[in-house]
C-alpha positions in Angstrom: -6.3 4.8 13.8 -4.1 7.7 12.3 -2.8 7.3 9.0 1.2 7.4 9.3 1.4 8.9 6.3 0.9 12.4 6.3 1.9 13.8 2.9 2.1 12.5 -0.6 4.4 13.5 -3.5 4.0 12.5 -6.8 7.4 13.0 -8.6 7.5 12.8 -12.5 8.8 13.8 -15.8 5.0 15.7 -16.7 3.8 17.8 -13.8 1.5 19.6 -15.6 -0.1 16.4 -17.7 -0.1 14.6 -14.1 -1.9 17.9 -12.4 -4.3 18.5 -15.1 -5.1 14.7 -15.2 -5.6 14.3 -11.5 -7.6 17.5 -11.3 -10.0 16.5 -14.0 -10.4 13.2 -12.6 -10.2 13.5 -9.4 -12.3 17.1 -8.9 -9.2 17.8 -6.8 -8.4 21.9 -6.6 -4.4 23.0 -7.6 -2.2 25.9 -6.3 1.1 26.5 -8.6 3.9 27.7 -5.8 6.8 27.2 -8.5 8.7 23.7 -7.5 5.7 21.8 -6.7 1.6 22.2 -7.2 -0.4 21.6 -4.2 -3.4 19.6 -4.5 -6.7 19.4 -2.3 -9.6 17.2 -2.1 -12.7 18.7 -2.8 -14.4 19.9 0.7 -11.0 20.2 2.6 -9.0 23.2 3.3 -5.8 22.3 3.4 -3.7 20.3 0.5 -2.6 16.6 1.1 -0.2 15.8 -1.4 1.7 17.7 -4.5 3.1 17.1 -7.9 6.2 17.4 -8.3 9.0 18.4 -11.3 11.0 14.9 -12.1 14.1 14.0 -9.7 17.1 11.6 -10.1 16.1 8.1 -8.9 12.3 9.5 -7.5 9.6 8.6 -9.9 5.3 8.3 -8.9 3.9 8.4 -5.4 5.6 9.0 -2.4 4.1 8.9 0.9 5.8 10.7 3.9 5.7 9.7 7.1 6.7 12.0 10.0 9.6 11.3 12.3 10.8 13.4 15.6 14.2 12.7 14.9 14.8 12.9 10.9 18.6 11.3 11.5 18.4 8.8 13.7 15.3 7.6 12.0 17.2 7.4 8.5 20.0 5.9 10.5 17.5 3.1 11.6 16.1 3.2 8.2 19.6 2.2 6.5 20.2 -0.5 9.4 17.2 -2.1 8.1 18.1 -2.3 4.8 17.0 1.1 3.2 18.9 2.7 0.5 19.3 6.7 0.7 18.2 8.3 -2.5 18.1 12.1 -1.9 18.9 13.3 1.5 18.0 16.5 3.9 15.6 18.4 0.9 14.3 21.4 2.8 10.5 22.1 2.2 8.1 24.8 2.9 7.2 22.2 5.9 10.0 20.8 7.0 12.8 18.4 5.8 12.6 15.2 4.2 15.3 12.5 3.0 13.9 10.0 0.4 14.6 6.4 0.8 14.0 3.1 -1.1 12.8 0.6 1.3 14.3 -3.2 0.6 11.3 -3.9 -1.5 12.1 -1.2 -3.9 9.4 1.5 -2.6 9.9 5.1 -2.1 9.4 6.9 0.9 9.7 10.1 2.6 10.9 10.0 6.3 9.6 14.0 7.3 10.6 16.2 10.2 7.8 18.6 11.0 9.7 22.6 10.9 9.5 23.9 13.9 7.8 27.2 14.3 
């Protein structure tokens, strides 16, 4: 089975300490592109997840889970008890709005750009 979670975001106060600690620990590689660092997992090409500089009501890990239709999914999302903590952020890869899930966890619901 496919994960549904297809990025990861870790949000914080100390991007660099939480980069140089997960790269040391983890033997993950880093790429610096300004708002975010990309990290990847030793023997992959491509990066799975980022650090992040520190947003309002967004702390730690966030997982993101893609969505064909990013409105209607927050829609359903807030029928079911989500709260909306940062809406329509426009990424490299598409657009995300962060939610808080009844519980109290974070996540990412993702539209994919289109090309």
């Amino acid at each position: 089975m496919t994960s549904p979670f297809v990025w990861f975001d870790n949000v914080g106060p100390t991007r660099t300490e939480t980069t140089d600690f997960l790269k040391k620990t983890f033997n993950w590689t880093t790429q610096d592109i300004g708002p975010m660092t990309f990290l990847t997992a030793q023997g992959q090409d491509q990066p799975f997840a980022a650090t992040c500089d520190a947003m309002d009501d967004i702390s730690g890990w966030v997982p993101y889970v893609e969505v064909n239709d990013l409105p209607a999914a927050v829609q359903n999302a807030t029928n079911n008890g989500a709260q909306v903590l940062a809406e329509n952020l426009v990424g490299p890869a598409g657009t995300a709005t962060f939610i808080r899930d009844p519980g109290g966890a974070q996540l990412a619901i993702w539209k994919r750009a289109t090309a």
